[in-house]
KOLNUFI-223953 format. One line per 8 residues: for each residue x, y, z of N, C-alpha, C, O, CB. Coordinates in steps of 0.02 Angstrom, whole numbers, padded with zeros to 5 digits. Each point is the difference from the previous one (the first is absolute). Glycine has a CB too. Example, Ala and Ser with C-alpha at 12.3 -4.5 7.8 and 13.67 -1.06 7.14 Angstrom:
! residues 2
00660:-00284:00390:-00045:00059:00000:00045:00060:00000:00052:-00001:00033:-00147:-00058:00029  00077:00112:-00098:00042:00059:00003:-00039:00055:00037:00025:00055:00008:00034:-00087:-00116;
END
This chain:
! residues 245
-01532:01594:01491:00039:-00061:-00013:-00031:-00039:-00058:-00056:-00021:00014:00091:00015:00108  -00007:-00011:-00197:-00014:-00021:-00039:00000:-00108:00015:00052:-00033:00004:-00007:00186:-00066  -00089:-00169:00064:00009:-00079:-00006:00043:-00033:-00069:-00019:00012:-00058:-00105:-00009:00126  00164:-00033:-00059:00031:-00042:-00048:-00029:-00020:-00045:-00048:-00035:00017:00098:00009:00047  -00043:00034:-00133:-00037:-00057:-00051:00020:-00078:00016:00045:-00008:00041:-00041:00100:-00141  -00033:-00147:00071:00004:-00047:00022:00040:-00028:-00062:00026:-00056:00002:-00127:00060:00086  00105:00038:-00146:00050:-00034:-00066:00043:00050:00011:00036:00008:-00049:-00108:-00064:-00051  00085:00105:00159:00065:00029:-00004:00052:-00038:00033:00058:00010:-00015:-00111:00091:00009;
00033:-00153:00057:00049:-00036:00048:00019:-00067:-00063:-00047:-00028:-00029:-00018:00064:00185  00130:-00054:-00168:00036:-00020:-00069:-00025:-00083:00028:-00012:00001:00060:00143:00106:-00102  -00137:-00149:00022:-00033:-00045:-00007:00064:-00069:00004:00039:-00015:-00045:-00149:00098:-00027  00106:-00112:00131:00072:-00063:00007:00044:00013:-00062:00056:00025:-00009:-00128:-00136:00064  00015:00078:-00102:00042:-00031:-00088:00042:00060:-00035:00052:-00006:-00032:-00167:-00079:-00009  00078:00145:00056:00036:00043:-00039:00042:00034:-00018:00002:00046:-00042:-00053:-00062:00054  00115:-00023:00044:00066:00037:00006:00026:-00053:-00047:00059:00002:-00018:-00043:00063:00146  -00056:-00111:-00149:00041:-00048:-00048:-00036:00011:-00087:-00015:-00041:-00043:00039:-00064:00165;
-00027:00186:-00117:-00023:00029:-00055:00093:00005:-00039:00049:00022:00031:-00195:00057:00031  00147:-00112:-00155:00054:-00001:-00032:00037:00035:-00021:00047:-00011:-00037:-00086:-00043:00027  00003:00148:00055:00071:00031:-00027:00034:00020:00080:00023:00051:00024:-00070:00013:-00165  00039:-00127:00162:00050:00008:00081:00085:-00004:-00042:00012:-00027:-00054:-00115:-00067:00175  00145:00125:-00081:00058:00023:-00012:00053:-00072:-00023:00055:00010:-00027:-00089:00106:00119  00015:-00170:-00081:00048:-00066:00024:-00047:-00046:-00037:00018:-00055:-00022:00040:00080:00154  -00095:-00010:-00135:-00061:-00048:-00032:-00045:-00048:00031:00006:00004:00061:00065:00004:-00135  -00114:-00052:00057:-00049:-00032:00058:00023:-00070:00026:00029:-00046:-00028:-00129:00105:-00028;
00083:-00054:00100:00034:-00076:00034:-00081:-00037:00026:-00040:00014:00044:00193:00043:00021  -00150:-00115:-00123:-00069:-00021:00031:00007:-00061:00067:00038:-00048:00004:-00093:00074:-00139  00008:-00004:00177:00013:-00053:00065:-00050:-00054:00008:-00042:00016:00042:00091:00075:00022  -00058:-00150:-00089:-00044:-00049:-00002:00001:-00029:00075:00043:-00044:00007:-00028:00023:-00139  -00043:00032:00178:-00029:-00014:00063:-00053:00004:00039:-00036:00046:-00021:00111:-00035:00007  -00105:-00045:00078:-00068:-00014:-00015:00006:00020:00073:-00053:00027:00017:00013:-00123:-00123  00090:00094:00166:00024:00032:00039:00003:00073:00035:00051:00015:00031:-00022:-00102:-00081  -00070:00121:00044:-00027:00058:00024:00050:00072:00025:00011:00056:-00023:-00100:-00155:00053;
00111:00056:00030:00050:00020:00041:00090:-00018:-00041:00050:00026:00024:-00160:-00053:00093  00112:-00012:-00168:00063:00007:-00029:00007:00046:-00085:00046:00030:-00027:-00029:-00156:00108  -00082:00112:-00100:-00011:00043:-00054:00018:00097:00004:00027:00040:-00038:-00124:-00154:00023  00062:00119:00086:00019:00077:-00001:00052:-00011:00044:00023:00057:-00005:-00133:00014:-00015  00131:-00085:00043:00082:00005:00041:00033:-00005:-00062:00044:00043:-00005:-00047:-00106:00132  -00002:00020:-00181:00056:00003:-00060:-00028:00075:-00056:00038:00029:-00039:-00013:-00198:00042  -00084:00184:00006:-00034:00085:-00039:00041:00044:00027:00046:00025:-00033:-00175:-00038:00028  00116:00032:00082:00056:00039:00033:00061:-00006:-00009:00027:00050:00025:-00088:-00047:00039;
00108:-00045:-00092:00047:00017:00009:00020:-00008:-00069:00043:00030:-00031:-00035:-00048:00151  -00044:-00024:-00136:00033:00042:-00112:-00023:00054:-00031:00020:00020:-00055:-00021:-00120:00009  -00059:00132:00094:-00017:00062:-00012:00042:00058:00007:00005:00049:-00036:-00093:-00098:00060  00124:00030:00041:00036:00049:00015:00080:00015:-00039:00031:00052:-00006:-00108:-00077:00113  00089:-00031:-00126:00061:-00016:-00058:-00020:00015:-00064:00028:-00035:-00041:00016:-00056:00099  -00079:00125:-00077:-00042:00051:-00058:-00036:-00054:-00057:-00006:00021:-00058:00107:00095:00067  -00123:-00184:00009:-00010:-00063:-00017:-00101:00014:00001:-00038:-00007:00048:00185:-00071:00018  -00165:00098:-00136:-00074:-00046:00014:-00003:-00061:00009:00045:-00041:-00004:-00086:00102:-00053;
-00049:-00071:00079:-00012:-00076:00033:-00063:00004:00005:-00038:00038:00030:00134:-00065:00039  -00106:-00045:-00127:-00066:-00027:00006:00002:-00077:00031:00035:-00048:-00018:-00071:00128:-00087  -00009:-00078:00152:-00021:-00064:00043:-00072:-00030:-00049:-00043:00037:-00023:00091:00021:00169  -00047:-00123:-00152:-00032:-00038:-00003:-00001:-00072:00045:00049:-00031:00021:-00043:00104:-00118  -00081:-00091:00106:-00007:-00016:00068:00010:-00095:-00021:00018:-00040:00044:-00118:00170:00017  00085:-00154:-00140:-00023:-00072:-00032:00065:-00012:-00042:00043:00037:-00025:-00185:-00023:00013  00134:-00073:00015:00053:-00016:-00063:-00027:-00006:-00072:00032:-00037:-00038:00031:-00027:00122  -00120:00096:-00109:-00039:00018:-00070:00008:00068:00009:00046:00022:-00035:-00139:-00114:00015;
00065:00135:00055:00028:00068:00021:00065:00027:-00030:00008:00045:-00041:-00062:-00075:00142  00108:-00017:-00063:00060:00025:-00004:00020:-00005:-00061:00042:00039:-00024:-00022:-00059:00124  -00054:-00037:-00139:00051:-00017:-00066:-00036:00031:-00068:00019:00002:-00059:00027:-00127:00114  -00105:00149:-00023:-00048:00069:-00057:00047:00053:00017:00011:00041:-00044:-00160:-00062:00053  00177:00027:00044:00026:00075:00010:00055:00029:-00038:00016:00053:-00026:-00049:-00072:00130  00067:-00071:-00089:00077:-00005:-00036:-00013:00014:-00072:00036:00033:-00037:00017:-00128:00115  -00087:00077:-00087:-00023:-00030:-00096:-00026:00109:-00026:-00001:00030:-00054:-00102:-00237:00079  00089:00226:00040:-00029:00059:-00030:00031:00080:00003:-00014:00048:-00036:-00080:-00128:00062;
00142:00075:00033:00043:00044:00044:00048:00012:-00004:00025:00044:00035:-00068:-00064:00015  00087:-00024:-00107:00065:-00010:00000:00039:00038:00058:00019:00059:00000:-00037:-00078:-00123  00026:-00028:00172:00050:00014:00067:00062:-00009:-00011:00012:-00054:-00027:-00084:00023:00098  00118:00066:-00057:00063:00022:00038:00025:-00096:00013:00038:-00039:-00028:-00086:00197:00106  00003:-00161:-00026:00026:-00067:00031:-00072:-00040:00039:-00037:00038:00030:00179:00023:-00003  -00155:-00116:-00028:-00042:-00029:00037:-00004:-00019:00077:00016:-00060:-00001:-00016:00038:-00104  -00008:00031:00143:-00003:-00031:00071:-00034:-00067:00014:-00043:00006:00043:00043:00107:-00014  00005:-00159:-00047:-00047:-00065:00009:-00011:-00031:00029:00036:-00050:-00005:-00028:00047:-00043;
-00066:00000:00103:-00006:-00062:00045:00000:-00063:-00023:00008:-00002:-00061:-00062:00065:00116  00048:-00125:-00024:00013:-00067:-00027:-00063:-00007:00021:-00037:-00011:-00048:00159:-00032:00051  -00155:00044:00056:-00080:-00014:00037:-00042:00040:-00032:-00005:00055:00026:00035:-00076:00088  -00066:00011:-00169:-00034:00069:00002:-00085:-00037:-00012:00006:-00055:-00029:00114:00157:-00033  -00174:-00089:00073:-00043:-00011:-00030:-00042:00028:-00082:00007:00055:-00028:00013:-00080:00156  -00066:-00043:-00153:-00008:-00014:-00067:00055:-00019:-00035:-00014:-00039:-00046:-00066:00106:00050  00136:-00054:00002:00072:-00031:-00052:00063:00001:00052:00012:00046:00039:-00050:00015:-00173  00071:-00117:00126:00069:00010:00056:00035:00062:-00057:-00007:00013:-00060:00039:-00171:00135;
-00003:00177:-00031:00077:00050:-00021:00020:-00042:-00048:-00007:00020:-00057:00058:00034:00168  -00021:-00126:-00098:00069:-00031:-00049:-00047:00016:-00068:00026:00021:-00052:00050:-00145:00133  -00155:00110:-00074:-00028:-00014:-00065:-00001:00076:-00029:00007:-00007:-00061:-00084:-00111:00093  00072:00175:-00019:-00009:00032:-00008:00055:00035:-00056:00004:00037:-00049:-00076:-00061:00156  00109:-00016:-00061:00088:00017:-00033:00007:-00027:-00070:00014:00024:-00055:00049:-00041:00173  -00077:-00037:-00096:00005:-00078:-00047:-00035:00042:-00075:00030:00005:-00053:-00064:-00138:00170  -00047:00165:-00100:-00042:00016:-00081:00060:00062:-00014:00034:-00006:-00052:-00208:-00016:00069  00186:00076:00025:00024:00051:-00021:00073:-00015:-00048:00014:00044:-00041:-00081:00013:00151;
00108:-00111:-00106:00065:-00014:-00035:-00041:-00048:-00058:00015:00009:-00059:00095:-00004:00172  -00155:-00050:-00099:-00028:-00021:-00059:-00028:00049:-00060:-00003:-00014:-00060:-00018:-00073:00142  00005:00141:-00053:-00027:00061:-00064:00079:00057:-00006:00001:00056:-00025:-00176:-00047:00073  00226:-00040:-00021:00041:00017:-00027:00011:00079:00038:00023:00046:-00033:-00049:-00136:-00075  00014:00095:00157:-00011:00056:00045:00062:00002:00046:00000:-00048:00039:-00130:00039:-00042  00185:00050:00009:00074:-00014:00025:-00001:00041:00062:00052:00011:00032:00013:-00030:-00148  -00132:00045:00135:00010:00054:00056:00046:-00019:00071:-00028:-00028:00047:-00095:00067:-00093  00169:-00029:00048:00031:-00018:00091:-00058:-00026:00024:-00049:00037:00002:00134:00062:00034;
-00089:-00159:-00015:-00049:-00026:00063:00057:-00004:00074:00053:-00032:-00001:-00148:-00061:-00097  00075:00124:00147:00030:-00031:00061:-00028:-00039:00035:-00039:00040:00025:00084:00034:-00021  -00057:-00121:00020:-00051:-00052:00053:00012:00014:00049:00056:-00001:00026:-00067:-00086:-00072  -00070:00110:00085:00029:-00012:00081:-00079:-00044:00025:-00059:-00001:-00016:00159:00145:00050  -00036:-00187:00031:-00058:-00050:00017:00033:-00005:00056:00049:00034:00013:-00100:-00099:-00112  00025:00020:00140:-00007:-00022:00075:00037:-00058:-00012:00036:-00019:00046:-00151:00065:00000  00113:-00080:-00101:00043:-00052:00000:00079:-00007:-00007:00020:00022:-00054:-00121:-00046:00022  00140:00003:00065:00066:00003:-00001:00034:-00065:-00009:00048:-00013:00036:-00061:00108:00030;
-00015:-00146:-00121:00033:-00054:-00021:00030:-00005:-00056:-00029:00007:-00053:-00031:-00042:00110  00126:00021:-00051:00027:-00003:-00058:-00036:-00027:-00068:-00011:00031:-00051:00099:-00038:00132  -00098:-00034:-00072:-00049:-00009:-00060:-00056:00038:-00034:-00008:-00010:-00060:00036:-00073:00106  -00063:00121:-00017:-00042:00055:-00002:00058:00039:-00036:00002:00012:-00061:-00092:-00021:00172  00135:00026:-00066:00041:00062:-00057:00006:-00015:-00059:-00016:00039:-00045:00082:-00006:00115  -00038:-00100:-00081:00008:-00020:-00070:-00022:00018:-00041:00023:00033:-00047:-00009:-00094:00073  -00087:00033:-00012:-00047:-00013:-00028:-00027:00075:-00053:-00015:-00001:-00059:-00003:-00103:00169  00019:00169:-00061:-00012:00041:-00008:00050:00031:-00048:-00019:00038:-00044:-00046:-00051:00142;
00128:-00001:-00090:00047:00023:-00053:00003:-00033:-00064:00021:00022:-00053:00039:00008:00140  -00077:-00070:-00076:-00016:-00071:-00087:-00050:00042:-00011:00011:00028:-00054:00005:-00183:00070  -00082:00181:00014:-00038:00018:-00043:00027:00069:-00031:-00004:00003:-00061:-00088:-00072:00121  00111:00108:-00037:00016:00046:-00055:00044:00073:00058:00038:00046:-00016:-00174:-00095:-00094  00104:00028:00182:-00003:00056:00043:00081:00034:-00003:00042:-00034:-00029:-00149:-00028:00112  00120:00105:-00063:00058:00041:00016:00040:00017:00050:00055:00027:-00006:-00105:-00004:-00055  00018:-00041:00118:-00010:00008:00088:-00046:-00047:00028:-00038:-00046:-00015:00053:00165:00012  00013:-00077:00068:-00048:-00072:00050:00010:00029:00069:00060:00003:00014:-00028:-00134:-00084;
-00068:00153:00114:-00010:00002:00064:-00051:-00041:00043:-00059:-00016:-00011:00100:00114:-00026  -00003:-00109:00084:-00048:-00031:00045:-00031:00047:00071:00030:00043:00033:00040:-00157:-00079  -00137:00089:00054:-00034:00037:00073:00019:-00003:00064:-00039:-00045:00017:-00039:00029:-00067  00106:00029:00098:-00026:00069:-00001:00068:00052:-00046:00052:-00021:-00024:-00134:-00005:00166  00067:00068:-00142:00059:00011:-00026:00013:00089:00011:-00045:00032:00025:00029:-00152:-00116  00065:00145:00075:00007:00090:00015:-00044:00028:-00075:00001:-00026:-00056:00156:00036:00132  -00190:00042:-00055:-00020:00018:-00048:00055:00051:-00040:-00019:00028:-00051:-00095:-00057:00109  00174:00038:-00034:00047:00043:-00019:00056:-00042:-00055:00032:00035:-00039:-00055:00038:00164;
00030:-00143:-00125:00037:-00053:-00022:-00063:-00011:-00056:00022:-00024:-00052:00065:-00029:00170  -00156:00064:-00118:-00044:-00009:-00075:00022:00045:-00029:00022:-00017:-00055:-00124:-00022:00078  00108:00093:-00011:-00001:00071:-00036:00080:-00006:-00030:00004:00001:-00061:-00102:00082:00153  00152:-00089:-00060:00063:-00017:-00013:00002:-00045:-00051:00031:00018:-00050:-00002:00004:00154  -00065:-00098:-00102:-00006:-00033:-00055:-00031:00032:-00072:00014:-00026:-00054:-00018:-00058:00149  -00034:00134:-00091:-00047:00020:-00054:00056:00053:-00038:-00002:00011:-00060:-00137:-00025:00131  00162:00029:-00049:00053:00056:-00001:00046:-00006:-00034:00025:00043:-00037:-00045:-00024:00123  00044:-00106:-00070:00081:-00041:-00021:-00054:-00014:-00053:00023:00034:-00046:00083:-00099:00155;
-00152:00043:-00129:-00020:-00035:-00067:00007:00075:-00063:00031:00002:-00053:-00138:-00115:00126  00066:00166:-00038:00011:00053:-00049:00058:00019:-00035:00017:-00003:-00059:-00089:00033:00119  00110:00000:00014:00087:00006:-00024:00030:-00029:-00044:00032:00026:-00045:-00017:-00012:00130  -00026:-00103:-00069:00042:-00048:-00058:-00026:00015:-00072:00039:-00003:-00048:-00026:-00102:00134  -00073:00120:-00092:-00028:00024:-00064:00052:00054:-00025:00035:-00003:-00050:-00163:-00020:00084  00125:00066:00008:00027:00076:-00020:00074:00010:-00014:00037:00042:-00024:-00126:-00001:00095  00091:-00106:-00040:00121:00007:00010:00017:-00014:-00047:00053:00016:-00027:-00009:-00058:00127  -00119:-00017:-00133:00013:-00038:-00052:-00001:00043:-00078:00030:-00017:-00051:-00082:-00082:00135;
00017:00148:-00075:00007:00030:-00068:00033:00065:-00013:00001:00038:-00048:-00093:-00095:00036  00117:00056:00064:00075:00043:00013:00047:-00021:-00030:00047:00039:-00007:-00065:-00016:00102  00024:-00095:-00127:00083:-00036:-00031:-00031:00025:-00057:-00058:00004:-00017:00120:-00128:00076  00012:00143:-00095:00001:-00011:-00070:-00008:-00055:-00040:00042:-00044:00006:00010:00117:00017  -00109:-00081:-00075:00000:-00024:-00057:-00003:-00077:00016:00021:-00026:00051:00039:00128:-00107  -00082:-00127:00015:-00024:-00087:00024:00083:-00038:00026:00058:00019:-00007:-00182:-00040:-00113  00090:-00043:00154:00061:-00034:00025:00010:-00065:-00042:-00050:-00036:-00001:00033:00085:00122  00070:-00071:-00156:-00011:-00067:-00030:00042:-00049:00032:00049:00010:00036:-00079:00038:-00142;
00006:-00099:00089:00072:-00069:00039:-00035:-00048:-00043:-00057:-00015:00017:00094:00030:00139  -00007:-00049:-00218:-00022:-00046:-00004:-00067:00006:-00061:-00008:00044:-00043:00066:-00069:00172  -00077:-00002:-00122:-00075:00011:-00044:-00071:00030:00053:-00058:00004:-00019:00103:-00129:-00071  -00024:00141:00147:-00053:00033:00059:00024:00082:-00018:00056:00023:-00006:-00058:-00136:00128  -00055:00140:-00128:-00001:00088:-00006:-00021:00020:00039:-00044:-00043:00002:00035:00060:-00086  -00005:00022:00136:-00033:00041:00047:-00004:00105:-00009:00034:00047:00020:00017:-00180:00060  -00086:00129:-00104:-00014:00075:00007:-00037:00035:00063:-00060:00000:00013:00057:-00018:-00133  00053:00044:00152:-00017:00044:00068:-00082:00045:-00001:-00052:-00005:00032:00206:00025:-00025;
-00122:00038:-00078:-00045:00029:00009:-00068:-00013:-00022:-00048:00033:00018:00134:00023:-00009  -00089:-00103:-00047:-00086:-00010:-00031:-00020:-00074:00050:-00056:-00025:00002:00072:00076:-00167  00037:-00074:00198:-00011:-00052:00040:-00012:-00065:-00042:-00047:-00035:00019:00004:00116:00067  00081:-00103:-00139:-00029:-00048:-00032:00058:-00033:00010:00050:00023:00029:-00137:00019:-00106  00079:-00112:00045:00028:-00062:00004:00019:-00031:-00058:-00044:00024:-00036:-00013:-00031:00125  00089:-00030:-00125:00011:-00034:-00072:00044:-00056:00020:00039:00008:00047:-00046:00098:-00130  00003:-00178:00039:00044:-00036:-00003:-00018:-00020:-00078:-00053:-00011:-00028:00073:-00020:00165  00045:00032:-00158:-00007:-00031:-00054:-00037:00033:-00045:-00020:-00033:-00047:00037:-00055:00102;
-00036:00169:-00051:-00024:00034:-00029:-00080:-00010:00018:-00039:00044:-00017:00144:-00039:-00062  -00125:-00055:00109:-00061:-00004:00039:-00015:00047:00066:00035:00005:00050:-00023:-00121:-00095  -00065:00142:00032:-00010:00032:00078:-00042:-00057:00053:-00040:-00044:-00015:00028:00182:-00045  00031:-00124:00107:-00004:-00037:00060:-00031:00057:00052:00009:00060:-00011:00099:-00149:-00019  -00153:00060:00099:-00039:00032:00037:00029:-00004:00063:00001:-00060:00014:-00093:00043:-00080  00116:00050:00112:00031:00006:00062:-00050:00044:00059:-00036:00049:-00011:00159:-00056:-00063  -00115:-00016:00116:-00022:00029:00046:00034:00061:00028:00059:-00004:-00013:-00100:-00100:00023  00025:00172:00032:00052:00052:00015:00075:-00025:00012:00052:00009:-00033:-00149:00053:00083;
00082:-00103:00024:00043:-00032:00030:00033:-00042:-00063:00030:00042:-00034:-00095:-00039:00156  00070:-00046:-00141:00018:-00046:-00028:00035:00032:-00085:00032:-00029:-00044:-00132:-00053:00133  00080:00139:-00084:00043:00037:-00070:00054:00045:00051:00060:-00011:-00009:-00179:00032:-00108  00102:00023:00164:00066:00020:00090:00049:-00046:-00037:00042:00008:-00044:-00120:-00004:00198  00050:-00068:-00110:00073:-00031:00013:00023:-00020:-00079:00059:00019:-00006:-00085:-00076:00144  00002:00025:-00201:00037:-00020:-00059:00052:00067:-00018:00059:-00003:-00017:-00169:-00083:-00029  00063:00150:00056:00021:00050:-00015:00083:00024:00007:00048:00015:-00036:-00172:-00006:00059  00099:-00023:00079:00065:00021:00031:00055:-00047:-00030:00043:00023:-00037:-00101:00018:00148;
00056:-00095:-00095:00052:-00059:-00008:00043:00019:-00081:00061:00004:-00009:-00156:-00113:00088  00035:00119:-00134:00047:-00003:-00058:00027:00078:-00008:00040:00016:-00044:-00107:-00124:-00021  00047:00145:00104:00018:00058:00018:00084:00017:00022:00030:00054:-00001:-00159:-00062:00030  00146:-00046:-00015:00060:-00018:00043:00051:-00087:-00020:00038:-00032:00037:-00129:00116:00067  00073:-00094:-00162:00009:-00047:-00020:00071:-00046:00024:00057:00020:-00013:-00138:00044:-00070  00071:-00109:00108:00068:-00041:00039:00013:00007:00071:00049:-00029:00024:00007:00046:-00122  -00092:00013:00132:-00001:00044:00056:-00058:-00071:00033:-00055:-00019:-00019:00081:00190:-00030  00016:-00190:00097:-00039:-00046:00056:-00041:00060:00042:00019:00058:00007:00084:-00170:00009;
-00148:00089:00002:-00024:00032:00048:-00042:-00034:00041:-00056:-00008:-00025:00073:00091:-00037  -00008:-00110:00129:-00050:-00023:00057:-00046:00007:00006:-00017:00056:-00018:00064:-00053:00057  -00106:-00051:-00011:-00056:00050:00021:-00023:00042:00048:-00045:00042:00002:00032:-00104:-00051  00037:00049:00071:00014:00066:00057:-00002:00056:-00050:-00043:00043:-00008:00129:-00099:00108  -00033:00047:-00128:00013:00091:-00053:-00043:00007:-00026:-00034:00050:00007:00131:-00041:-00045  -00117:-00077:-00014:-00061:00039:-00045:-00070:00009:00031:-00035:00041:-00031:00089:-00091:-00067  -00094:00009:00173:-00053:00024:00039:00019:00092:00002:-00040:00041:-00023:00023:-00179:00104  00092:00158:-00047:00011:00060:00000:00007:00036:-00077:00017:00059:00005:00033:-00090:00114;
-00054:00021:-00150:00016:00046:-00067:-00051:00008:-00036:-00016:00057:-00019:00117:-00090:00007  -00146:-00034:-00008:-00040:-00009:-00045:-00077:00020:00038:-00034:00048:-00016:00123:-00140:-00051  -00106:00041:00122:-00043:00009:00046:00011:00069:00045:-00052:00032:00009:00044:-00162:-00017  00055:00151:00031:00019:00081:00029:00011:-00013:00083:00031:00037:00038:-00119:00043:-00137  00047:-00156:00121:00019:00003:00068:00022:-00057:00026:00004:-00044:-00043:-00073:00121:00056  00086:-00095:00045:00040:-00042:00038:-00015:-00057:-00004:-00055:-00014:-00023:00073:00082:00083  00024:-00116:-00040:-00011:-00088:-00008:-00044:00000:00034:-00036:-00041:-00029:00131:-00018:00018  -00124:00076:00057:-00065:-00027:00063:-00036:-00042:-00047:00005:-00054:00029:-00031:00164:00059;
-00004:-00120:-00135:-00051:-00005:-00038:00022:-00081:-00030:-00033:-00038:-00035:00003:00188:00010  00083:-00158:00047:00030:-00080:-00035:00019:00005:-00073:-00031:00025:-00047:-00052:-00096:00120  00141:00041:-00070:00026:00001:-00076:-00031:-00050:-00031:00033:-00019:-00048:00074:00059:00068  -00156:-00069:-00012:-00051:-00046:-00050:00012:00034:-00057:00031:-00013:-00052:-00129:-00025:00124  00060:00095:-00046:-00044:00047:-00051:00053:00016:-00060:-00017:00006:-00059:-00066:00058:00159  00132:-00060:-00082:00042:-00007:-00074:00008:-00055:-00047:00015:00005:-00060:00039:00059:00117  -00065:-00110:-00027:00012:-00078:-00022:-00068:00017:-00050:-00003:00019:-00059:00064:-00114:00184  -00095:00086:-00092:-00080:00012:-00047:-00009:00017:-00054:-00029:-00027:-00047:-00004:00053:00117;
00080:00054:-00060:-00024:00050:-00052:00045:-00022:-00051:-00024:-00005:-00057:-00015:00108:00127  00104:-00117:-00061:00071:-00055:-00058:-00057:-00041:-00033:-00026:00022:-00051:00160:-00056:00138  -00155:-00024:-00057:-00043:-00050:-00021:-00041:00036:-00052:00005:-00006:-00061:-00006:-00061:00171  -00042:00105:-00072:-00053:-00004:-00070:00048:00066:-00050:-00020:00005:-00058:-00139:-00039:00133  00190:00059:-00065:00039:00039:-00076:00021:-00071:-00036:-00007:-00016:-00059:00077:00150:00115  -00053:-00157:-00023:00069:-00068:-00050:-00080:-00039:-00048:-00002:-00009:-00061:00149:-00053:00201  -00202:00046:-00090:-00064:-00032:-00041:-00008:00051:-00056:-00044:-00016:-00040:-00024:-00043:00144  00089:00099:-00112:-00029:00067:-00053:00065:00011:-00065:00010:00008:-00060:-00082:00077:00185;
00095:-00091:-00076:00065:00002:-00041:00038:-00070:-00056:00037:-00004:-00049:-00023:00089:00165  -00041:-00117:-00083:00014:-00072:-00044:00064:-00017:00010:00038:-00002:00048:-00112:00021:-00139  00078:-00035:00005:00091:-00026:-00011:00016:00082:-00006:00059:-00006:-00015:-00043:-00141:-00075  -00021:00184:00091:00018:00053:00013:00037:00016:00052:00049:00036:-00009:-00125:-00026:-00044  00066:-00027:00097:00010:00012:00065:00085:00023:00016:00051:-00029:-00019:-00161:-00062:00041  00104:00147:00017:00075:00048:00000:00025:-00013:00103:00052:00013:00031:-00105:00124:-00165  -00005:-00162:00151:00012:00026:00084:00048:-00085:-00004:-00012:-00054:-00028:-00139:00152:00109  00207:-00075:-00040:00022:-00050:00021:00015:-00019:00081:00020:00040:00043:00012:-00022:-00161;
-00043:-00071:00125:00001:-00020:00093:00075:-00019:00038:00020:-00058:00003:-00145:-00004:-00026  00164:00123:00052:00035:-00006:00020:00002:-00047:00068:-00011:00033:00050:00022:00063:-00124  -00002:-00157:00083:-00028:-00047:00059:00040:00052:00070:00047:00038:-00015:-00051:-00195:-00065  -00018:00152:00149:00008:00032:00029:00018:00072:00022:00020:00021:00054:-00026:-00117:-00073  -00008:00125:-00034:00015:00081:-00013:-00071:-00007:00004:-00032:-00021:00048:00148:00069:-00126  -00143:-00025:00005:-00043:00034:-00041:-00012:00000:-00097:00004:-00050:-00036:00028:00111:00156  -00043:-00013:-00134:-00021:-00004:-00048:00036:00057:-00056:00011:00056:00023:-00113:-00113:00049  00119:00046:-00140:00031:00046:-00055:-00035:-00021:-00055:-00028:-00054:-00009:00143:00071:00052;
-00107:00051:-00093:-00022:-00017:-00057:00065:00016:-00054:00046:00042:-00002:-00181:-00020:00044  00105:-00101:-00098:00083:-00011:-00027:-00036:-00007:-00066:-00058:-00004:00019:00154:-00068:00079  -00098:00069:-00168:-00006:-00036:-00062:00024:-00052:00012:00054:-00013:00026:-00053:00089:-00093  -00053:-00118:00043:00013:-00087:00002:00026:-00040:00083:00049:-00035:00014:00001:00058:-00162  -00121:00008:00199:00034:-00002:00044:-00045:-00095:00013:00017:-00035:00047:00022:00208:-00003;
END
């Protein structure tokens, strides 16, 4: 009977080695027991995954790993999550952040979507509905550069496939989420759509999650967008995108 090497048994981190099939999903948590319950099961969805345990940790990792998508606690020790978020969009870093925290106040969500985030779960939560979320952020990427050829309305440009932004012949910085939905809307130009629809279209899953989160993500495009601005507010419906709306 031959004994095992001890560098033959693969090492936690190293299924979140970058030529995993889906790419790496980094999980900033300090949580033991939720870190590998969320390894196991994006592992198994052909998803590398690197855990980091700090919020300096996590945001060296981000800065070095280029991930797929972020997993972000809000509690974390040495740096909260929001801040973490907060340097990574200040250096101009657009990676999907999703937040997950224990906290379930509206304001907290906000908060987390002003800063730059893309998602938001709260604790406890299915680890099958994280993985689902990580999934809907990719896809929208991918559906997205499936359209033909840039979208115009107005003096706002959106190019699917290089993912960029222009107004006014200026480029402008969007978050995943927040280029989804401009995307979709002028995608479909005149076309009301609820939020209900666009949580389902843009986001990929169900209202459970509160239609805030659309309100949010309108808000800060329209801050980006300026006098530019194409989204128009259908009062009790929803939302369309019009020139000169």
């Amino acid at each position: 009977m031959t004994d095992a090497r001890p560098d033959s048994i693969p090492r936690p981190d190293s299924i979140g080695r970058p030529d995993s099939l889906k790419g790496v999903v980094l999980v900033v948590e300090d949580e033991r027991a939720i870190s590998d319950l969320l390894r196991m099961y994006l592992s198994r969805e052909g998803f590398g995954v690197h855990v980091s345990v700090t919020g300096p940790d996590g945001l060296a990792a981000a800065r070095s790993l280029h991930p797929a998508v972020v997993l972000l606690d809000v509690g974390l020790p040495g740096m909260d999550g929001t801040e973490v978020c907060r340097q990574l969009r200040a250096e101009g870093n657009w990676v999907p952040v999703i937040f997950c925290t224990a906290r379930d106040d509206e304001v907290d969500r906000v908060l987390g979507l002003e800063l730059g985030a893309d998602d938001y779960v709260t604790k406890p939560f299915s680890p099958r509905e994280v993985v689902a979320r990580v999934k809907s952020v990719i896809r929208r990427a991918t559906l997205a550069q499936e359209r033909d050829g840039p979208l115009a309305l107005g003096s706002v440009v959106v190019d699917p496939v290089t993912r960029r932004a222009w107004v006014d012949e200026a480029e402008i910085t969007l978050t995943a989420t927040e280029f989804d939905l401009l995307a979709h809307l002028m995608a479909n130009p005149g076309r009301v759509f609820s939020r209900e629809q666009l949580l389902s279209e843009v986001w990929g899953y169900a209202a459970v999650v509160g239609t805030r989160t659309v309100d949010v993500h309108v808000a800060q495009v329209r801050g980006k967008l300026g006098d530019a601005d194409v989204i128009r507010t259908v009062r009790g419906v929803g939302y369309s995108a019009e020139a000169g709306a």
